[in-house]
C-alpha positions in Angstrom: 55.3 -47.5 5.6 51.8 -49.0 5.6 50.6 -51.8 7.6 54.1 -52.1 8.8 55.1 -53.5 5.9 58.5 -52.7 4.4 60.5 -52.8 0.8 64.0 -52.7 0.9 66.3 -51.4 -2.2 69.2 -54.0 -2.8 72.3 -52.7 -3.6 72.6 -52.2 -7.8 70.4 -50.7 -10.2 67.7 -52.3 -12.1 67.9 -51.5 -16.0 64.4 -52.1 -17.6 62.9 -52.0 -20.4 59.0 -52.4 -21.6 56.8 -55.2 -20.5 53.1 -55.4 -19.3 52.0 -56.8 -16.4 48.5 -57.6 -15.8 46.5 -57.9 -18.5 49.0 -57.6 -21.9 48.0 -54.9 -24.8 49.8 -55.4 -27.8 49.3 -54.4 -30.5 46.9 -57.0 -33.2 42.2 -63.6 -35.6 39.2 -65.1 -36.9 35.5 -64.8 -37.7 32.0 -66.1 -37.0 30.5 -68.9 -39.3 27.3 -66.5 -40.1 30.1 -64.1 -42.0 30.8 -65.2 -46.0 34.6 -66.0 -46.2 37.3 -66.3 -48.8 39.5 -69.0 -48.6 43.1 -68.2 -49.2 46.1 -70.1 -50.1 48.1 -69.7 -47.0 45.5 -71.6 -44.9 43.7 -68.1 -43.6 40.4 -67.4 -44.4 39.0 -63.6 -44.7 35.9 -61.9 -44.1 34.4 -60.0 -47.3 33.6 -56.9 -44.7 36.2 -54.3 -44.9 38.2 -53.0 -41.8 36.6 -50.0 -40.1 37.1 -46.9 -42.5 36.7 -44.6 -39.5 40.1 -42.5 -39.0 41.5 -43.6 -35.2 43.5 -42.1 -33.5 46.5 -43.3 -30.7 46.7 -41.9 -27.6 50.2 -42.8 -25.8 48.6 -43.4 -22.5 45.1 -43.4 -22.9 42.4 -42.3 -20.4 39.2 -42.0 -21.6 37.7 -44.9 -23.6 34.1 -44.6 -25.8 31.1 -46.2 -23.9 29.0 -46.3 -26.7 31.6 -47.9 -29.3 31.7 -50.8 -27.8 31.9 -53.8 -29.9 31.5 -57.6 -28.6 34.5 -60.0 -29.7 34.4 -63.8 -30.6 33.3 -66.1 -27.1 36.8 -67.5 -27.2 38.5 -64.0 -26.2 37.2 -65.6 -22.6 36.7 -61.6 -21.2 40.1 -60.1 -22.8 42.1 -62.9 -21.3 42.9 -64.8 -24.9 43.5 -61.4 -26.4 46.7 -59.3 -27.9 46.3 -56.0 -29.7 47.8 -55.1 -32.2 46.9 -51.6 -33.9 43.1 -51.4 -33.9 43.1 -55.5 -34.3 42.0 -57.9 -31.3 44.0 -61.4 -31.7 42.1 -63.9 -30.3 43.3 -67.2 -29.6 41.6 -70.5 -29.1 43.0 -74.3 -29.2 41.7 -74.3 -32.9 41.9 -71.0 -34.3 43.7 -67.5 -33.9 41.3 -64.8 -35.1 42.1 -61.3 -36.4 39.2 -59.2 -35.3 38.6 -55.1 -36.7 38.0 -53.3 -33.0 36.0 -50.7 -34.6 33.5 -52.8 -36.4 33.7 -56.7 -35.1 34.3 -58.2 -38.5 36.6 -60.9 -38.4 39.4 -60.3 -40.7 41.0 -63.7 -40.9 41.2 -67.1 -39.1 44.2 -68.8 -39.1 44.1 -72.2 -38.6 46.5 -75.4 -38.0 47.1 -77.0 -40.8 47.0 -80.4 -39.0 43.7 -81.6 -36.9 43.8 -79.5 -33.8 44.1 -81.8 -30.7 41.5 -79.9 -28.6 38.6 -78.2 -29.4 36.9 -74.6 -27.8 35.1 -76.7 -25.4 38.2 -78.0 -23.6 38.3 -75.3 -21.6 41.0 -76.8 -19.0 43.4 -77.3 -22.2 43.8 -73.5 -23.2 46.7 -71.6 -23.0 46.6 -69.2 -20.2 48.6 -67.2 -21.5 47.4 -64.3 -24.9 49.3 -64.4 -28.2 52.9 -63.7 -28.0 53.6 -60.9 -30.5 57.5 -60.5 -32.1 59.2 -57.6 -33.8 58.0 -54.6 -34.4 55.9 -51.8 -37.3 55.6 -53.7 -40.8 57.9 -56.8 -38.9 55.8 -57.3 -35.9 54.6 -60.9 -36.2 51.7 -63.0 -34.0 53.0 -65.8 -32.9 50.3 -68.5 -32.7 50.8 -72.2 -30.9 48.4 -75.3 -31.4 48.6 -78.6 -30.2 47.8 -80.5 -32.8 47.7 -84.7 -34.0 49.9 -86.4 -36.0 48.4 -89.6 -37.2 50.7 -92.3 -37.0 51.6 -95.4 -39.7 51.8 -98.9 -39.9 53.4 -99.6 -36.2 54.8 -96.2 -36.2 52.1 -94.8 -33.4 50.1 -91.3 -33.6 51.8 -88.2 -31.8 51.1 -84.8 -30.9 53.2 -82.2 -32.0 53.0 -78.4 -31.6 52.1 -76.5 -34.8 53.9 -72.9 -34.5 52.5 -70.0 -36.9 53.8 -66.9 -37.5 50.9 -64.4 -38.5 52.1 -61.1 -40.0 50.1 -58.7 -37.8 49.9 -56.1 -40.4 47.9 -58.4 -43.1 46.6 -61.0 -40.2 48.1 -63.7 -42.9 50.3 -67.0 -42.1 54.3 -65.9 -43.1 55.7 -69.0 -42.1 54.8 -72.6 -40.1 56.5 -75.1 -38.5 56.4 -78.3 -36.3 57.9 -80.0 -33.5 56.7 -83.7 -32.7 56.2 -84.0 -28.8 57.6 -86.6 -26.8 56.1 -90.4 -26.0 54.6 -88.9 -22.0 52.1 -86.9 -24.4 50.5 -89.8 -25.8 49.0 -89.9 -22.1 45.5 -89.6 -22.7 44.9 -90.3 -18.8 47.0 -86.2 -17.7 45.7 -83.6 -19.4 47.9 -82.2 -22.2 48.5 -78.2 -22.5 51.0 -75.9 -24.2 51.7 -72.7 -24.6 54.0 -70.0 -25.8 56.0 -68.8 -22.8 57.6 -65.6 -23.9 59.2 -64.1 -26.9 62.5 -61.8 -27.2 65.8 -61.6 -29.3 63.7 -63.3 -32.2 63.3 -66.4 -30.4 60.0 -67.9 -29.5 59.7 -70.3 -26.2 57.2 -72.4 -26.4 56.2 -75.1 -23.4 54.8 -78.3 -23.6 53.3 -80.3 -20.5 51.0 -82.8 -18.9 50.4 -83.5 -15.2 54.0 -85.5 -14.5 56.2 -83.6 -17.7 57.3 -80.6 -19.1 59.3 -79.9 -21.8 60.8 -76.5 -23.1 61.6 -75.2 -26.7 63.8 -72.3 -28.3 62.3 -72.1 -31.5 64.7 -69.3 -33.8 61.6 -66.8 -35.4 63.9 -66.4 -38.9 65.2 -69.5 -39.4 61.5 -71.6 -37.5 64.6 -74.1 -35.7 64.4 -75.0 -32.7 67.9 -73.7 -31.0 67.7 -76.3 -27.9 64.8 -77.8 -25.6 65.1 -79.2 -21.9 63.1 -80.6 -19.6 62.1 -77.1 -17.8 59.5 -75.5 -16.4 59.7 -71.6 -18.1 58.2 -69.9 -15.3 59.7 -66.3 -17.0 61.5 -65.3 -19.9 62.9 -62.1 -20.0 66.4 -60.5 -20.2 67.7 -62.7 -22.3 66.9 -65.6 -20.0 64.8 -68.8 -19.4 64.2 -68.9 -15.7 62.2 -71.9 -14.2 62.6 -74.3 -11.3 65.7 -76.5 -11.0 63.3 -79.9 -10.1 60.1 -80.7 -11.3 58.8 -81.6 -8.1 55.9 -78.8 -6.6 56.4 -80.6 -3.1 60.3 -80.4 -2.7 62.8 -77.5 -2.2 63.6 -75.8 -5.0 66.3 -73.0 -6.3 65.1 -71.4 -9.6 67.4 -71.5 -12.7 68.1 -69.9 -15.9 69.6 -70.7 -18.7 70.6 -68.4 -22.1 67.7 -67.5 -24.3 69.9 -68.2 -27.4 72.2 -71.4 -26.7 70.2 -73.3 -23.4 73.7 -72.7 -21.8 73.0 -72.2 -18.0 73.2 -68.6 -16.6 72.5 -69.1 -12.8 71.2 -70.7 -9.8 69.4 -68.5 -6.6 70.8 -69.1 -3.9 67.4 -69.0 -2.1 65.7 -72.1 -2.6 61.9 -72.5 -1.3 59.0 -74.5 -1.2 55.9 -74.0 -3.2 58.1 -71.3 -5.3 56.9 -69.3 -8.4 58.8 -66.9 -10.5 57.0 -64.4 -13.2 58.6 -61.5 -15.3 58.9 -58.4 -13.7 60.3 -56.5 -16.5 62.8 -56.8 -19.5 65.4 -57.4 -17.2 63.9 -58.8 -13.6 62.4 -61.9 -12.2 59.9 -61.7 -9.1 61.1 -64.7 -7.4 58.6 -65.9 -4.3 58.4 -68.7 -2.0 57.7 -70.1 1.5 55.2 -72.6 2.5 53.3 -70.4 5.0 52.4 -66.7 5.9 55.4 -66.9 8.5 57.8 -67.9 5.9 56.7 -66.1 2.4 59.0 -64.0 0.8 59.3 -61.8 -2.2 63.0 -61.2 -4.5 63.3 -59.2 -7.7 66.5 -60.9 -9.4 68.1 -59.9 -12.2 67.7 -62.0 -15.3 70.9 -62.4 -16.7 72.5 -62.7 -13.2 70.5 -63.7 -10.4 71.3 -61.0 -8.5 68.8 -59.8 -6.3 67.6 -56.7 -7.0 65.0 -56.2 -4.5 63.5 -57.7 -1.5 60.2 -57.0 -1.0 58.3 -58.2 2.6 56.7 -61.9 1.9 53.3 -60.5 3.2 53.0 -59.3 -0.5 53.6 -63.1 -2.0 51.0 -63.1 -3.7 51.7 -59.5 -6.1 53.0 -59.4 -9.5 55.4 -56.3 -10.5 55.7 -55.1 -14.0 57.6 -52.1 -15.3 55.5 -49.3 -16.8 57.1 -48.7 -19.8 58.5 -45.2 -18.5 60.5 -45.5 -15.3 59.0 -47.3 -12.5 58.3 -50.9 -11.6 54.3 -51.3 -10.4 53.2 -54.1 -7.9 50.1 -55.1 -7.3 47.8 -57.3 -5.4 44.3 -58.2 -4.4 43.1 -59.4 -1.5 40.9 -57.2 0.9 42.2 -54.2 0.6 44.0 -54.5 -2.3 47.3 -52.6 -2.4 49.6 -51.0 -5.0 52.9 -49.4 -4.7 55.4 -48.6 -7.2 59.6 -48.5 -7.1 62.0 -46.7 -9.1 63.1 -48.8 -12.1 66.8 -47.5 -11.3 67.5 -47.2 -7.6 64.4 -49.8 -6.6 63.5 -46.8 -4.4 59.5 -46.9 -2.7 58.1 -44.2 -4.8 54.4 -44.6 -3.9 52.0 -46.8 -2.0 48.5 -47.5 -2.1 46.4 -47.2 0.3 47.5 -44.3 2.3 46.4 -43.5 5.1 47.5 -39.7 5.6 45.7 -38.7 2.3 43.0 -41.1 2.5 43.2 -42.9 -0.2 42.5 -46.6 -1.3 44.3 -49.0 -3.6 42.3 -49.7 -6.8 42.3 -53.4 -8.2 45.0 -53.3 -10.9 43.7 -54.6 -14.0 46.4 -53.2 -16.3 49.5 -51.5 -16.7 50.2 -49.5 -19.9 52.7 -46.6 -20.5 52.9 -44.7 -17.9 49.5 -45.1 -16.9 47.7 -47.6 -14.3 43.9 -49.5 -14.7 42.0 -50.5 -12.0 38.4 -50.6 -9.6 38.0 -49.0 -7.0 35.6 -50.9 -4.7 33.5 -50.5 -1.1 33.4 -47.0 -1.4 30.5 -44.1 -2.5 31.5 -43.5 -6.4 33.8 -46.2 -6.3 34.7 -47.9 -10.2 37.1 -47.5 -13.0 39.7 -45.0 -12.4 43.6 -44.6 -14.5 46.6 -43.6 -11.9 49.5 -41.8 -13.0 52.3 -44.5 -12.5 55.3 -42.7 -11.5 53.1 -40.5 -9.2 50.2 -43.1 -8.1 47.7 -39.9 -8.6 44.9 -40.2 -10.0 45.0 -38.9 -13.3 41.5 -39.9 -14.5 38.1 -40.8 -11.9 35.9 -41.4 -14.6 37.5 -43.1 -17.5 34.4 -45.5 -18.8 36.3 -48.7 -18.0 38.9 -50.5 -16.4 40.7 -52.3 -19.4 42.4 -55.9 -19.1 43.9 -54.9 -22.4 45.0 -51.5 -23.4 46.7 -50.0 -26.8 46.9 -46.4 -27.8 43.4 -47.4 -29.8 41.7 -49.3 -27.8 40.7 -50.9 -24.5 39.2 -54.5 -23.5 36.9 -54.8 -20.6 34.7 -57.8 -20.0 31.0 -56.8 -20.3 29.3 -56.2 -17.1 27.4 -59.4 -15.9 28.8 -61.8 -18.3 32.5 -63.1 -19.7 32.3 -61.1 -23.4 34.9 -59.5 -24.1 34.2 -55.9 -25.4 36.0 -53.6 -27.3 36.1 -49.9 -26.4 37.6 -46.6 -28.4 40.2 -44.6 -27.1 39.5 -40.9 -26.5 41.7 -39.3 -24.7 
């Protein structure tokens, strides 16, 4: 092992199933105010220039991307971070518009708006959702799932509110299928704590969507068919995967703390670690693990994959990697990743947990690229401090290198198209696939 660190396999098998890490790709809003639009009923507007007519082609793990087809999207993509893909369309989300945008061309093909007053604006930069649209279903069903906070005006001595405005976007025609609206508590009237929400994961259908200021959070299962919400607490969802909810047990940051889960479907709790820990954090891992990780200090730090449904652990991983993120490949092995100086990547067999590779290595000389995505089978990154160091794409079950000179290092990937911020500056651009 390298650096004298170690992974151990737990006993069981992890079952996964398809989830990005890094930087999401997905597969599919809105449009600049020089464009001429068309208003439409449903509360979109389009842009009068047509979708790229230029055949594309999809690559299933894409390795080469188009230098000179690059194609700057709206400011509020923030560099590819407040971007899904879906097909050759860029979703961009801000706090007052999603926008559908053609990757080949940069017209915007819709904006899709709230239909109340948004409650931010672009400029509120510490209000936006960290997190890129959520997309649900798949082919002709795949939605965009788009989340404002927006402001409810209030009546007589009935006071104003904020409320969360939930859209569903039909990916294939970038238009509004369906809206709906939950009215937030009295805590987010609070115009001293900064207000934020976002949509926390989407699976079996159901949408969870997070609310929360400084001192409150509040949780929602919002039912994609029927637009009800199922059940809400008063949760942190740190991960939602497997079927599962999985957040802290107390809201506290300062205390000891066990994660929890609770059903996906009903809010009917599912499990309680055993491990409890200090400045904990838990993130999806893939469709069916949750990278549990802990300790106050470098002496005390530790690392668990758990199982969603469960809390089994799956894995334990040595707390000197804390600050990693794992996410299965979409083929068969988990990849883990972290920065710091060097950065290191290693992957694990998403049935046995079994070390299958590890970056750096010292007995073929080779150095750990900065992961900036994970996609299919294949692995993004930089490579930096060395002569001809830059983009390169590893093979993920064999951490070779299957491509040294691929034109970028995407934070979003499809089989069309990559997203790299441009050198220098935080636009996003959009690059062809090739290869």
């Amino acid at each position: 092992m390298w650096f004298g660190h170690t992974v151990k396999a737990a006993a069981g098998a992890c079952a996964l199933g398809a989830l990005l890490l890094v930087a999401g790709c997905g597969d599919d809003g809105d449009e600049s105010s020089e464009r001429p639009r068309s208003s439409r009923p449903d509360g979109s507007s389009a842009d009068k220039n047509p979708s790229s007519a230029t055949p594309r082609t999809s690559y299933p793990s894409p390795h080469l991307f188009d230098l000179t087809s690059a194609v700057p999207l709206p400011d509020e993509a923030e560099g590819g971070r407040q971007v899904t893909l879906h097909g050759t369309t860029a979703y961009v989300w801000s706090p007052e518009s999603l926008q559908a945008v053609d990757t080949g061309t940069g017209a915007v093909l819709a904006r899709v708006t709230p239909e109340r007053e948004a409650a931010f604006k672009v400029t509120d930069v510490l209000r936006r959702a960290p997190r890129p649209p959520a997309v649900s279903g798949t082919g002709a069903d795949a939605e965009v799932i788009a989340l404002f906070l927006v402001k409810i005006p209030g009546s007589g001595t009935t006071p104003a509110d904020y409320g969360l405005e939930i859209i569903g976007v039909e990916a294939a025609t970038s238009r509004p299928a369906w809206r709906t609206e939950i009215v937030l508590p009295a805590w987010s009237r609070d115009r001293y704590l900064t207000l934020s929400a976002e949509v926390a994961g989407v699976e079996n259908g159901i949408a969870v969507v997070r609310a929360s200021n400084d001192d409150n959070e509040m949780t929602y299962a919002v039912n994609l068919s029927t637009h009800k919400t199922l059940w809400q607490k008063e949760l942190a969802p740190w991960a939602v995967t497997g079927g599962a909810v999985v957040g802290p047990n107390v809201p506290d940051p300062y205390t000891e703390r066990h994660l929890t889960a609770f059903d996906i479907s009903t809010g009917r709790p599912l499990w309680t670690s055993r491990k409890s820990s200090g400045a904990a954090s838990a993130r999806e891992a893939g469709p069916h693990l949750v990278q549990f990780t802990g300790g106050w200090g470098i002496g005390d730090r530790f690392v668990q994959l758990l199982d969603a449904r469960t809390g089994k652990v799956r894995s334990t991983i040595d707390g000197s990697f804390a600050d990693m993120g794992c996410t299965y490949d979409g083929k068969a092995v988990i990849v883990c990743t972290g920065g710091g100086s060097p950065a290191y990547a290693f992957a694990l067999d998403a049935t046995s947990a079994d070390l299958v590779w590890q970056l750096p290595d010292k007995a073929t000389d080779r150095v750990a690229p900065s992961v900036t995505a994970v996609f299919n089978g294949a692995v993004y990154g930089k490579v930096t401090g060395t002569e001809g160091a830059g983009p390169v794409v590893l093979d993920s079950r064999t951490g070779l290198d299957i491509e040294t000179s691929p034109g970028i290092a995407p934070v979003a990937v499809n089989g069309y198209v990559g997203i790299a911020p441009d050198s220098g500056s935080d636009t996003a651009l959009a690059y062809r696939t090739t290869g």
